[in-house]
C-alpha positions as a printed Julia matrix, in Angstrom:
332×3 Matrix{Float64}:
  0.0    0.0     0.0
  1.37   3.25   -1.37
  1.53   5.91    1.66
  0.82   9.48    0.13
  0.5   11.69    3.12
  1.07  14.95    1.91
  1.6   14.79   -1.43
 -2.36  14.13   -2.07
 -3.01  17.6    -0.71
 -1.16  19.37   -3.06
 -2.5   21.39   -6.54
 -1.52  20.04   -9.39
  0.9   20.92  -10.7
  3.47  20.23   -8.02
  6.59  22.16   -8.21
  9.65  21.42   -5.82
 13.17  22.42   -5.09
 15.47  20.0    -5.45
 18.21  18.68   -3.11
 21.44  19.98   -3.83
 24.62  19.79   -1.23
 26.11  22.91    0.06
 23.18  24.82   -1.58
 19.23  23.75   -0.36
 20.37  24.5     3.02
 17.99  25.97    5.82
 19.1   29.63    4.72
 18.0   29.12    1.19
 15.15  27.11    1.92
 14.21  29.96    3.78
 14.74  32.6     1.56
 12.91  30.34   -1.31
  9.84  30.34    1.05
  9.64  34.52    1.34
 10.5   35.62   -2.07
  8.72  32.76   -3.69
  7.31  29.2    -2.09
  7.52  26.07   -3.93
  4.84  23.18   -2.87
  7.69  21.41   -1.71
 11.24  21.47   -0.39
 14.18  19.01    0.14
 16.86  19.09    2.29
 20.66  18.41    0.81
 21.28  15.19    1.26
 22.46  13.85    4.3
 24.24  10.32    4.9
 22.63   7.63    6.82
 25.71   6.06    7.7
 26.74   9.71    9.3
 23.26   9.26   11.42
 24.04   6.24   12.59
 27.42   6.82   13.5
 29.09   9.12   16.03
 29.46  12.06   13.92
 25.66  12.63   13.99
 25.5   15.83   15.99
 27.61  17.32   13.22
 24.7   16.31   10.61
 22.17  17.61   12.84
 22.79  21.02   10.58
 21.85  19.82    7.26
 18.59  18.56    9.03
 17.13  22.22   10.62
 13.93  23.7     9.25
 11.35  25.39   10.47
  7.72  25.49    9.53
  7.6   28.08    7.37
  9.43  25.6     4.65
  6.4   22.68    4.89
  5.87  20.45    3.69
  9.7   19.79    4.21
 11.27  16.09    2.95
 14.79  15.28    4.21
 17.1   13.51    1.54
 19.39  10.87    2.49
 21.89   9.02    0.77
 23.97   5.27    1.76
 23.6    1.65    0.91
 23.02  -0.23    4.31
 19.43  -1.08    4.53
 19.53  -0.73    8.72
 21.14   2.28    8.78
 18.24   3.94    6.11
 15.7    2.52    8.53
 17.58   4.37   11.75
 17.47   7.53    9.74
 13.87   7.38    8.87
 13.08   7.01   12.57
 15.13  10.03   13.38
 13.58  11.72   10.65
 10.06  10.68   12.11
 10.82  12.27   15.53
 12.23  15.66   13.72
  8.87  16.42   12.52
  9.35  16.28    9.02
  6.83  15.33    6.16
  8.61  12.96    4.11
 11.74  11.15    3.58
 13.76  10.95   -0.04
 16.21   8.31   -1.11
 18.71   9.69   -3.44
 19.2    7.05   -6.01
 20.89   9.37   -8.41
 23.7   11.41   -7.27
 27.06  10.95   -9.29
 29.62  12.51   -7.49
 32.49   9.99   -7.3
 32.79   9.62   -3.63
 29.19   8.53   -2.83
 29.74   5.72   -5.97
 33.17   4.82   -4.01
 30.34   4.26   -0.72
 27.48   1.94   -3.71
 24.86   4.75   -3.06
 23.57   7.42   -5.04
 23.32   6.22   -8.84
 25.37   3.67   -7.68
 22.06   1.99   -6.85
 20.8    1.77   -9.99
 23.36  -1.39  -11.18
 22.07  -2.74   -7.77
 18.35  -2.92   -7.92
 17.81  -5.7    -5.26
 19.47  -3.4    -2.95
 17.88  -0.73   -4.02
 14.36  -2.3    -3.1
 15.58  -3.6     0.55
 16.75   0.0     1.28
 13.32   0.99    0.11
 11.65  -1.22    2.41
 13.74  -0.52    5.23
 13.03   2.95    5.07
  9.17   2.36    4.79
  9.82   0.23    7.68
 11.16   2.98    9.89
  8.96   5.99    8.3
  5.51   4.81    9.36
  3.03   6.63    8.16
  5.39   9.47    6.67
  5.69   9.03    3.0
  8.91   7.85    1.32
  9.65   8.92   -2.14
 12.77   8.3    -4.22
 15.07  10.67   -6.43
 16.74   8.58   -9.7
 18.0    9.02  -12.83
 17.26   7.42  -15.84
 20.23   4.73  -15.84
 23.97   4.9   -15.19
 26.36   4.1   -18.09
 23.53   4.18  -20.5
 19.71   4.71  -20.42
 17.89   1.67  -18.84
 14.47   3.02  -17.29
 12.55   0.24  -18.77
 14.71  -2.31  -16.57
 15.06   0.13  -13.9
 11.87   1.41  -13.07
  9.77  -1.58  -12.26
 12.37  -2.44   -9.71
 11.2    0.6    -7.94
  7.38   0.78   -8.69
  7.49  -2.64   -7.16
  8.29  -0.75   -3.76
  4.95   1.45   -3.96
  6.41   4.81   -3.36
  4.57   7.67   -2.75
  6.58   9.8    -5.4
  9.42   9.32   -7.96
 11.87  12.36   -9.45
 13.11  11.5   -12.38
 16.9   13.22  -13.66
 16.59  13.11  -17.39
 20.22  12.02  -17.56
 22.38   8.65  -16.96
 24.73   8.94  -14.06
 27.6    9.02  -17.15
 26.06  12.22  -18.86
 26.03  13.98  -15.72
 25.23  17.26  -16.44
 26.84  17.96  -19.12
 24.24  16.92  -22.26
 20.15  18.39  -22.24
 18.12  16.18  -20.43
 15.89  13.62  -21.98
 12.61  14.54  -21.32
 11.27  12.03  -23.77
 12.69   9.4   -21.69
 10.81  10.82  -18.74
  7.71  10.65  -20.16
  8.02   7.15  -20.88
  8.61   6.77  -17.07
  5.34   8.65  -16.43
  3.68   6.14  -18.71
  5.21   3.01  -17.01
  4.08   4.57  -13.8
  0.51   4.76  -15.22
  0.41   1.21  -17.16
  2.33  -0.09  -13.92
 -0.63   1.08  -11.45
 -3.46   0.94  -14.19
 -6.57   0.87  -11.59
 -4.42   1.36   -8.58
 -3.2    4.7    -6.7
  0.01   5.0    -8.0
  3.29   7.54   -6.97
  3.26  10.74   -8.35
  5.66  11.27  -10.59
  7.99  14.51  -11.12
 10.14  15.14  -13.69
 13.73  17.33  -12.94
 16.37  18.81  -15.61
 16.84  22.09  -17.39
 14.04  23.61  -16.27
 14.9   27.62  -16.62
 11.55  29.22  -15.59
  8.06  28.74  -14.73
  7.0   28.94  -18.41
  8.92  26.46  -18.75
  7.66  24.33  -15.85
  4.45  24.23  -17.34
  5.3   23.22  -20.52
  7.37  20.24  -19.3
  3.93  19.38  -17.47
  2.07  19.8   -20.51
  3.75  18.25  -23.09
  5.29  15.05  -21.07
  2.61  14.13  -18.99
  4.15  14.04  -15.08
  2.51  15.28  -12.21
  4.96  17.9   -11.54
  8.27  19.59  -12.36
 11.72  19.6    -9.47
 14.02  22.71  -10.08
 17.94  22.69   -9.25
 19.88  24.77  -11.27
 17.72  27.22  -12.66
 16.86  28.56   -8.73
 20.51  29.12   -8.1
 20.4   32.92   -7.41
 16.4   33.44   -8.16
 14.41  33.34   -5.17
 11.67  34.59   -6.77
 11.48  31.4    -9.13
  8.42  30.33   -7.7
  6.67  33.44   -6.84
  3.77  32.88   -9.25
  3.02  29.33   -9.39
 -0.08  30.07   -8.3
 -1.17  31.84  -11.44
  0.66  29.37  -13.5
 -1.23  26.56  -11.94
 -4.7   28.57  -12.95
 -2.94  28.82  -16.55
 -3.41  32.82  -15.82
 -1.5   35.12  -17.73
  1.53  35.99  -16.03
  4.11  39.38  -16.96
  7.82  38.59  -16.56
  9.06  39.1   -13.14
 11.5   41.97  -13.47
 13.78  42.47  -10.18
 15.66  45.45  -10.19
 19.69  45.23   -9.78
 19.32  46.67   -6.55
 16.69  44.48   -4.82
 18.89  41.82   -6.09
 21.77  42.53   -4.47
 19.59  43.73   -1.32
 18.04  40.02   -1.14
 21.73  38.58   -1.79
 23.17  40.31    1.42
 20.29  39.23    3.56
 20.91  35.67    2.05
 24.57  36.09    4.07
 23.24  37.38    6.69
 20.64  34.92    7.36
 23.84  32.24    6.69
 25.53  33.67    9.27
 23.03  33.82   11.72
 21.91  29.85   11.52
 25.32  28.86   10.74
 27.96  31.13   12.79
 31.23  29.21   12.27
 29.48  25.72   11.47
 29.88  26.39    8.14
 32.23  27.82    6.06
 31.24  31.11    4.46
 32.9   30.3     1.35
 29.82  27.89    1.09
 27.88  31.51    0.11
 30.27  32.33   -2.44
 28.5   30.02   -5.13
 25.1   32.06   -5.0
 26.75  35.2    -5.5
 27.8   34.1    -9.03
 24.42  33.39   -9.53
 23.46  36.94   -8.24
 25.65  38.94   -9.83
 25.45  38.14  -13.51
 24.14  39.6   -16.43
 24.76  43.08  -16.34
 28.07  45.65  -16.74
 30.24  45.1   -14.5
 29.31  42.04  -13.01
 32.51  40.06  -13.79
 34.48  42.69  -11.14
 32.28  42.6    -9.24
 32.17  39.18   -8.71
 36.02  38.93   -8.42
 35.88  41.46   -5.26
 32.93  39.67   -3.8
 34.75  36.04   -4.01
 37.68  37.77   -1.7
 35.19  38.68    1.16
 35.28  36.39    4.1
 31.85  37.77    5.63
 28.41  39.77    5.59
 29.86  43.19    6.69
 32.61  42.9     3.91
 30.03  41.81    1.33
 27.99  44.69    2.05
 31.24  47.02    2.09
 32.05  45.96   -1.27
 28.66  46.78   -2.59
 28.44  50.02   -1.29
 31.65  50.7    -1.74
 30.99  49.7    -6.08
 27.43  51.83   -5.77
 25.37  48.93   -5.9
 23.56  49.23   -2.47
C-alpha cells in the first residue's frame, strides 16, 4: 500500500526544489519560502551512515527547518538497509513530512560508498533499502530521487524495480549517471517513465511522478507538465540565485496570464546580502562562508560590471565585507 501523506493535498501541478549539497540549506530554503514558495522542499542530502554513527551531531545542521518551509522532505543518501531505517526514525521524531532516497547522485565519492546512482546497477538493494526505510517511516511518505540509468539509459529495466516498492513519489533526472550534467536532459525518456508509472498502477493509486532537468523558468515548468505528462516539475539549477522562481506558481497553476518578473539590480543585491546574513546567523562558524560564495555568481550576472564585481565579492570572508564591497561599487 502506497503511503501518500502529503503529497495528495497538493495542486496540481506540483513544483519542488530539489536537493542539492552545500546549496538547499535551511538559509536558502528559507529565503525560497519569502520571495517565492515552492509546494515542496528538500533538504541536501544527508548520509545515513553519518546518522548512525558518532558524527551525527555534526549532521544535525543539514537537518534544521522550520515550519515556514512545509511540507519539508529530508534527503538521504547510503547503501546499508539498517542504517536507512535508523534515519527514517530520526527523521520521524524531527517532525518532518517525508523522507527521499537519493538514487541518483554521481559525485564519485558517494559511488566509491554503492549509493547514489550507484544503486541503480544494484536494484535488489535498491528495493531492501526501500523497504527498510518504509519500515522505519511509518506513516510518513517515502519517495525516491533517480536518474534514468547509469552508463547508458535503462528506465525500462530500472523502473519496475522501484514501482514494485509502492512509493509515494518518484523524481526523475533526465540524464544517466555518465552524462552527468553535461548533455540536455531527456525529457522524452521521462515521459516514458510517467507512462510506465501509469500502465504499472493501471486501476491502482500510484506515486506521483515529477520530472527534474533544465528547467529555466516557470514557463517552462508548465510546458514540461504539458507536453510530457508528469505530475509535476523539481528545479535545481535554474533557482541558483532566483528566489523569486516560484513566486507565481499560483497563477501558473490557474494557466493565468503571467508578466515577466522583473527584479531590479538593486533588490537583487539587497536580497543577496540578507541571504549572508541569514547564513551567518543559523550557521555562525558551522559552516564555512565560502559555502555563500557560489550564489553570488548566480546573483551577480548579467549586467556591466558584473565580472568585477564578482572577483571582489569572491575575496570577502563575511556579511559586513560583502555589504562594504557593494556600497563601496554603488550597488547598495
Amino acid at each position: 500500500m502506497i503511503e501518500h501523506g502529503f503529497w495528495k493535498n497538493l495542486d496540481m501541478p506540483i513544483f519542488a526544489l530539489a536537493p542539492m549539497a552545500d546549496v538547499t540549506d535551511a538559509a536558502f530554503r528559507r529565503m525560497i519560502a519569502t520571495y517565492g514558495k515552492p509546494d515542496i522542499m528538500w533538504t541536501e542530502f544527508v548520509s545515513c551512515d553519518g546518522i548512525c554513527s558518532a558524527g551525527r551531531e555534526a549532521l544535525m545542521l543539514d537537518l534544521r527547518f522550520d515550519d515556514r518551509e512545509r511540507p519539508i522532505v529530508a534527503q538521504v543518501f547510503g547503501a546499508t538497509p539498517e542504517h536507512f531505517y535508523q534515519t527514517a526514525l530520526l527523521v520521524k521524531e524531527l517532525g518532518f513530512d517525508g523522507i527521499d532516497i537519493n538514487m541518483g547522485c554521481p559525485d564519485k565519492n558517494i559511488q566509491k560508498q554503492n549509493a547514489g546512482a550507484k544503486l541503480i546497477q544494484s536494484p535488489q538493494l535498491a528495493k531492501k533499502i526501500i523497504s527498510e526505510t518504509k519500515r522505519g517511516a511509518g506513516t510518513i511518505p517515502v519517495s525516491v530521487k533517480t536518474r534514468i540509468g547509469y552508463a547508458k539509459e535503462t528506465l525500462d529495466e530500472w523502473l519496475p524495480h522501484i514501482l514494485e516498492m509502492e512509493p509515494a513519489a518518484i523524481t526523475i533526472h533526465g540524464r544517466t549517471k555518465k552524462e552527468m550534467s553535461d548533455v540536455p536532459a531527456h525529457w522524452d525518456v521521462i515521459a516514458r517513465g510517467a507512462e510506465m508509472t501509469r500502465t504499472y498502477y493501471t486501476g491502482k493509486e500510484r506515486p506521483f511522478i515529477l520530472g527534474n532537468g533544465d528547467v529555466q523558468n516557470m514557463t517552462e515548468a508548465m510546458e514540461r507538465v504539458n507536453q510530457y505528462g508528469v505530475d509535476g516539475i523539481m528545479v535545481g539549477r535554474g533557482m541558483f540565485g532566483n528566489p523569486w522562481f516560484f513566486a507565481d506558481k499560483n497563477a501558473y497553476k490557474a494557466r493565468k496570464e503571467v508578466d515577466a518578473r522583473n527584479i531590479g539590480l538593486q533588490e537583487k543585491m539587497r536580497v543577496m546580502v540578507e541571504h549572508s546574513r541569514l547564513f551567518e546567523e543559523l550557521f555562525g562558524d558551522a559552516k564555512r562562508f565560502d559555502v555563500m560564495k557560489k550564489h553570488y555568481k548566480a546573483y551577480v550576472h548579467g549586467f556591466d560590471g558584473a565580472r568585477e564585481l564578482r572577483i571582489h565579492l569572491m575575496a570577502q570572508h563575511d556579511t559586513e565585507g560583502v555589504v562594504s564591497t557593494l556600497r563601496k561599487e554603488g550597488y547598495l
